[in-house]
C-alpha positions in Angstrom: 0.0 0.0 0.0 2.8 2.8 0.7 3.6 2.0 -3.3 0.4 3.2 -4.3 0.5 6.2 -1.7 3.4 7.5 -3.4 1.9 6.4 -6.7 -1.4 8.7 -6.1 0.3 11.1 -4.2 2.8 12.0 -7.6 0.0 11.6 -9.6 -2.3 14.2 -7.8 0.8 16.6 -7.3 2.0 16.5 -10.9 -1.8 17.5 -12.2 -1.6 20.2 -9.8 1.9 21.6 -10.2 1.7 21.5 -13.8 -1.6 23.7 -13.8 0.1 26.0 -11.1 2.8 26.5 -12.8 0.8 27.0 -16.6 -2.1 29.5 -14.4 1.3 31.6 -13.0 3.5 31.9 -16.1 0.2 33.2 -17.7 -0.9 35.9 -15.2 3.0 36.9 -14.9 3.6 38.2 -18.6 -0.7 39.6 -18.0 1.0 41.8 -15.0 3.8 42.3 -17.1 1.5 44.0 -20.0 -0.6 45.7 -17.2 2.8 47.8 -16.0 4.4 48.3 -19.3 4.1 52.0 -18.5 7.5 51.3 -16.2 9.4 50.9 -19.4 7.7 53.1 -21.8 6.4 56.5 -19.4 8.7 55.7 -16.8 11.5 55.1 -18.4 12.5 52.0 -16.7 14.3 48.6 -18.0 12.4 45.4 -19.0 14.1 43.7 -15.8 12.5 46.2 -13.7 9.1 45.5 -15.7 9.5 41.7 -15.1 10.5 42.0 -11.5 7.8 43.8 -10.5 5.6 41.6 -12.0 6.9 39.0 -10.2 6.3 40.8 -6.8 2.8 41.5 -7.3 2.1 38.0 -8.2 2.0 36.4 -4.7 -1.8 37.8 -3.8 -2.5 36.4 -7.4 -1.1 33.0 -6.7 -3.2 32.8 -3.4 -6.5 33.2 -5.0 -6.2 30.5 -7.2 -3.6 28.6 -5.6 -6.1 26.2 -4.2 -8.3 26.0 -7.3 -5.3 24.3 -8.9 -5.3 22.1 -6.2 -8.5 21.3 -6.4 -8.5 21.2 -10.2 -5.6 18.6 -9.9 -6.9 16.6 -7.3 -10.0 16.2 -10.0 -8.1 15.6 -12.8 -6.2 12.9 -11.4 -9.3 10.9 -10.0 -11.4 11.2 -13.1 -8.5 9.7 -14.9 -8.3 6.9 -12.7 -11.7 6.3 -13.2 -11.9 6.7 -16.8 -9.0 3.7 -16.8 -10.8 1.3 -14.1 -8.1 2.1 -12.1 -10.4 3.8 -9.5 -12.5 1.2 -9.5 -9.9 -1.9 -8.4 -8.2 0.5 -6.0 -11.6 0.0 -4.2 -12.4 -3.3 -4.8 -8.4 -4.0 -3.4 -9.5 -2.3 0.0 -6.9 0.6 -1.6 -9.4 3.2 -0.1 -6.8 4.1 2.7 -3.9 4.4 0.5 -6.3 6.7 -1.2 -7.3 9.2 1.7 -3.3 9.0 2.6 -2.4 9.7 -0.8 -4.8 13.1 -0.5 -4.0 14.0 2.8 -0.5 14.0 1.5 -0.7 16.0 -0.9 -3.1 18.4 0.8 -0.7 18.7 3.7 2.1 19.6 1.3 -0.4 22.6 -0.4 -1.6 24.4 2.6 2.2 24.5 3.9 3.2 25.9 0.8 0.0 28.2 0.8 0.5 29.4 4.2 4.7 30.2 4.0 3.4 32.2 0.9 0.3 34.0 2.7 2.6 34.5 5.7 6.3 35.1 4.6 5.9 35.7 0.8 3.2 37.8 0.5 4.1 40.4 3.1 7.9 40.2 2.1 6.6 41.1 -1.8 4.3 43.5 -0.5 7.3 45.8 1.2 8.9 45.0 -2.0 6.7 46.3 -4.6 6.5 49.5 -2.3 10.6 50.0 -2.2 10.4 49.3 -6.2 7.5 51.9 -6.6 9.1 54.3 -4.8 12.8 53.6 -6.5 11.0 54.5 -9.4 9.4 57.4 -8.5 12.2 58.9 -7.0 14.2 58.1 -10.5 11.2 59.9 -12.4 10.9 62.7 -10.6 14.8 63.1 -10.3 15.8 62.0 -14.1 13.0 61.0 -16.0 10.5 63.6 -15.9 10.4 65.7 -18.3 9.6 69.8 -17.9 6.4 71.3 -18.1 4.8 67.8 -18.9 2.1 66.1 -16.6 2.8 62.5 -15.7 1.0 59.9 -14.0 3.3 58.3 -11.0 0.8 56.1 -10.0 -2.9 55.9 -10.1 -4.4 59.1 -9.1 -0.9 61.0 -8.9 0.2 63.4 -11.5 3.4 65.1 -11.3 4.4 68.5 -13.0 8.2 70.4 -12.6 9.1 73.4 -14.4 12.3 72.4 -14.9 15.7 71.2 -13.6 19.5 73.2 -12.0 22.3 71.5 -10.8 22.2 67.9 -9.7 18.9 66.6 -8.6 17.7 70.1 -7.9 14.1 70.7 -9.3 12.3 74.2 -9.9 8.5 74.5 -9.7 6.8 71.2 -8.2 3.3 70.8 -8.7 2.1 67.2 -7.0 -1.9 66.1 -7.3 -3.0 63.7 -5.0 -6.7 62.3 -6.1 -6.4 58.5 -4.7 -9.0 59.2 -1.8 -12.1 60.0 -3.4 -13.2 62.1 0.2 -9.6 64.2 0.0 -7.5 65.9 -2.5 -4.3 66.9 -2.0 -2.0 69.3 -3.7 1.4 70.3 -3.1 3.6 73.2 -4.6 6.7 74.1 -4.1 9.3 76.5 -5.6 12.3 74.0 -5.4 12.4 70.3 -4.9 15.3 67.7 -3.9 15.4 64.1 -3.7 17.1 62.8 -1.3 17.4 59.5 0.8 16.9 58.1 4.1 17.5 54.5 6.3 13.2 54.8 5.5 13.6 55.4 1.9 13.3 58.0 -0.6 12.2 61.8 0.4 11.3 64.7 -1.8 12.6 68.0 -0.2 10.1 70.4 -0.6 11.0 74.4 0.0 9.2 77.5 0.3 5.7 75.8 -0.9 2.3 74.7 0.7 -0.1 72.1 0.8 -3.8 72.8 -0.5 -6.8 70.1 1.2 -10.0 70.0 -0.3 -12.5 67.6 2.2 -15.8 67.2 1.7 -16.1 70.6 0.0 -14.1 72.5 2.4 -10.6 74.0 1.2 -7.2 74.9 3.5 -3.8 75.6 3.1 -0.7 75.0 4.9 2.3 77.0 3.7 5.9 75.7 4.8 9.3 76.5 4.5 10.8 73.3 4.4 8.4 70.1 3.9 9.7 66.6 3.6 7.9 64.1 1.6 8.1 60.9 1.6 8.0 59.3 -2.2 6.4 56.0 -0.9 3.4 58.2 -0.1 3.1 59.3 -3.4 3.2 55.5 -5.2 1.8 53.5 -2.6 -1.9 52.6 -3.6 -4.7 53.9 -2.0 -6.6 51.8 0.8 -2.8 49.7 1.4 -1.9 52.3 4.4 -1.5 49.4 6.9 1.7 48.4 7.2 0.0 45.2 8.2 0.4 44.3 4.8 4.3 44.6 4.8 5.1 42.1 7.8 5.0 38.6 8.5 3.0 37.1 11.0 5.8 36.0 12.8 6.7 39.6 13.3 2.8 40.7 14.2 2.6 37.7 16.8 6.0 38.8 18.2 5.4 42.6 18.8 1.5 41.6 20.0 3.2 39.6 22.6 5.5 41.9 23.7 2.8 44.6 23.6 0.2 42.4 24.7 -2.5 44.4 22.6 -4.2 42.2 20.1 -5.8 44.8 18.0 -9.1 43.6 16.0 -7.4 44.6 12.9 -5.0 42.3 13.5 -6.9 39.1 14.6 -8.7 39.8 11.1 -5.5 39.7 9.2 -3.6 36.4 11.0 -7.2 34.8 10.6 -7.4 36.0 6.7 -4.0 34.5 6.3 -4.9 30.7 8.1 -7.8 30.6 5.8 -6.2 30.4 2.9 -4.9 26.8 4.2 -8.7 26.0 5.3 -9.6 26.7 1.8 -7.5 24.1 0.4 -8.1 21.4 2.9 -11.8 21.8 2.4 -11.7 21.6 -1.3 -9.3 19.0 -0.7 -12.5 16.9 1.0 -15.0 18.1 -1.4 -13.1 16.7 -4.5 -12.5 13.7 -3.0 -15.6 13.3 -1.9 -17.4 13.9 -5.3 -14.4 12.5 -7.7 -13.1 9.7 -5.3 -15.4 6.9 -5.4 -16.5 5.2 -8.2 -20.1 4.8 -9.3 -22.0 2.2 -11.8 -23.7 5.2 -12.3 -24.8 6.3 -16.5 -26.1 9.9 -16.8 -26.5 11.4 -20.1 -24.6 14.7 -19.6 -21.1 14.6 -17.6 -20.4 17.8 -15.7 -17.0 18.6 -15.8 -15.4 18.6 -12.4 -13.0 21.0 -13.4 -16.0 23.4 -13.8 -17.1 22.6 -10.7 -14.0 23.6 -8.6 -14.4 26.7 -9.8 -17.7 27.0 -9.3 -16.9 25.8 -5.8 -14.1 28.7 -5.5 -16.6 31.4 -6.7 -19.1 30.4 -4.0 -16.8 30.0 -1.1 -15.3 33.5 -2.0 -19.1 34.9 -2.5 -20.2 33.3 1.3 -16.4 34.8 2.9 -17.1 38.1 1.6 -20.5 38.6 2.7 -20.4 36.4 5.8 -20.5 38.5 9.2 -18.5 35.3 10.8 -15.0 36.5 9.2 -13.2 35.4 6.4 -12.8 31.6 7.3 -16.4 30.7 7.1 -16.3 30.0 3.5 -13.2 27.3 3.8 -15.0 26.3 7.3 -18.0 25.5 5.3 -16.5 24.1 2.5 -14.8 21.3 5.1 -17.8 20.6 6.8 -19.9 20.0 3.4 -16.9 17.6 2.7 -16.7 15.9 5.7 -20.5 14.9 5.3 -19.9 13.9 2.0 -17.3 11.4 2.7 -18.9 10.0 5.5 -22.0 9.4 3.4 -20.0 7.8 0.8 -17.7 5.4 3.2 -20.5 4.9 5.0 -20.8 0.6 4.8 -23.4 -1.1 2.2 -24.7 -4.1 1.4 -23.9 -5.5 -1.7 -26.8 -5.2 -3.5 -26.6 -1.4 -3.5 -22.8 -0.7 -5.1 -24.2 -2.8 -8.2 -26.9 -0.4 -8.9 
């Protein structure tokens, strides 16, 4: 029996790396096309293009991650059924070779899920926010060219009148429209970039900063303003730095702290789930795909479809659950718990020929 655990086990894996690895490749070179602007506004190389492509694929690779693991998993055991093979592993009291096999293989996914929505993830995050801002601080130091608006990011346009020395800028003009409640503008008569051990900073001088919220305008005039370019780049609605460390790192400073903040509860919890999600659609496929059936109905329903479908749903029930973001993978194990039980559940005879 351990032969055909590692025989099943490989065979479930392969299906599943394969599509991983097909699903990945693909949305890389899509995030690739969707920030060409880096090489052709920005003035930045292709190997900047393709590495920050490859950072922002890590949230990407969790929402499907599990699909493919499901998909796989599906794959795998309609095969073996479409060749028989299904049906002796059964008949051969394999079934526990079977459930090893999965187990295996699920075990291996959610570790590799949660060291991505733990480590990888956060580390990419801070990442993509150092690249963004590398880049920024390039554009508006080199790139940018006088008397011409351009778009630093989403929402942010930048305008200089024109360049002096080394680095030194004349006339800054920055519009912030990311929050849809607040606009920001800042001016300045002389700009320097400059950096920090934080990062990059724009040195503003003998400027002010112009608020416009919820119809209401005001000014602040300064003589000296420092400016941080990640604010500029980083996205709007990503201002917790929750996003830029590992759990280990939360758990650690809670400790010491001992506040446990709701905020972060939510996000350690939204980071375990994405291992529930795979375990429970783990159970489901097995439960539907593992046990052969005598069965003839005139239309076969694709079980790839129906991981998918199974993926929408979950994500539909997480999102508008009140119970937090696990109830969709907590559901999905339950309903597959009941289903295997149903279908290892002993029978006589007479009822597996029907």
């Amino acid at each position: 029996m351990k032969r055909l655990t590692v025989y099943l086990a490989r065979l479930f894996a392969t299906d599943a790396l394969l599509l991983f690895a097909v699903v990945s490749v693909l949305l890389w070179m899509i995030n690739c096309l969707r920030s060409f602007d880096v090489v052709s506004v920005k003035g930045q190389g292709l190997l900047t293009l393709a590495w920050q492509g490859l950072l922002t694929m890590p949230p990407l690779a969790l929402a499907f991650m599990y699909i493919c693991v499901g998909i796989g998993l599906a794959r795998a055991l309609q095969a073996l059924q479409a060749n028989h093979e299904l049906h002796i592993i059964h008949t051969a009291h394999g079934l526990g070779a079977l459930l090893r096999a999965t187990a295996l293989v699920c075990a291996l996914s959610v570790l590799a899920v949660l060291v991505m929505s733990n480590f990888v993830e956060p580390y990419a995050s801070k990442q993509v926010r150092a690249l963004q801002a590398s880049v920024a601080a390039d554009l508006v130091s080199t790139t940018l060219k006088p008397g011409r608006f351009t778009q630093v990011t989403p929402g942010v346009l930048l305008l200089i009148g024109g360049r002096s020395g080394v680095g030194e800028i004349n006339e800054f003009f920055a519009d912030d429209r990311r929050d849809e409640k607040t606009r920001r503008t800042y001016i300045a008569k002389s700009a320097t970039i400059s950096r920090d051990v934080d990062g990059y900073v724009l040195e503003l001088r003998q400027g002010s900063i112009q608020y416009i919220e919820d119809g209401r305008f005001s000014e602040v005039s300064f003589g000296r303003y420092d400016l941080g370019v990640e604010q500029l780049t980083q996205p709007a609605g990503q201002t917790d730095d929750m996003w830029n460390r590992d759990s280990v790192t939360l758990i650690t400073e809670a400790m010491a702290t001992g506040v446990w903040s709701s905020e972060l509860i939510k996000k350690l919890t939204e980071r375990l789930a994405e291992g529930l999600r795979v375990v429970g659609i783990c159970m489901l496929v097995l439960g539907f795909s593992g046990f052969p059936s005598g069965r003839r109905i005139g239309i076969a329903i694709p079980m790839e479809a129906v991981v998918l479908a199974l993926g929408i749903v979950e994500r539909g029930v997480t999102a508008y659950s009140p119970l937090g973001p696990a109830t969709g993978a907590m559901l999905m194990i339950i309903v597959g718990a009941v289903v295997l039980v149903f279908k290892m559940r002993p029978r006589a005879l007479g009822s597996v020929a029907a």
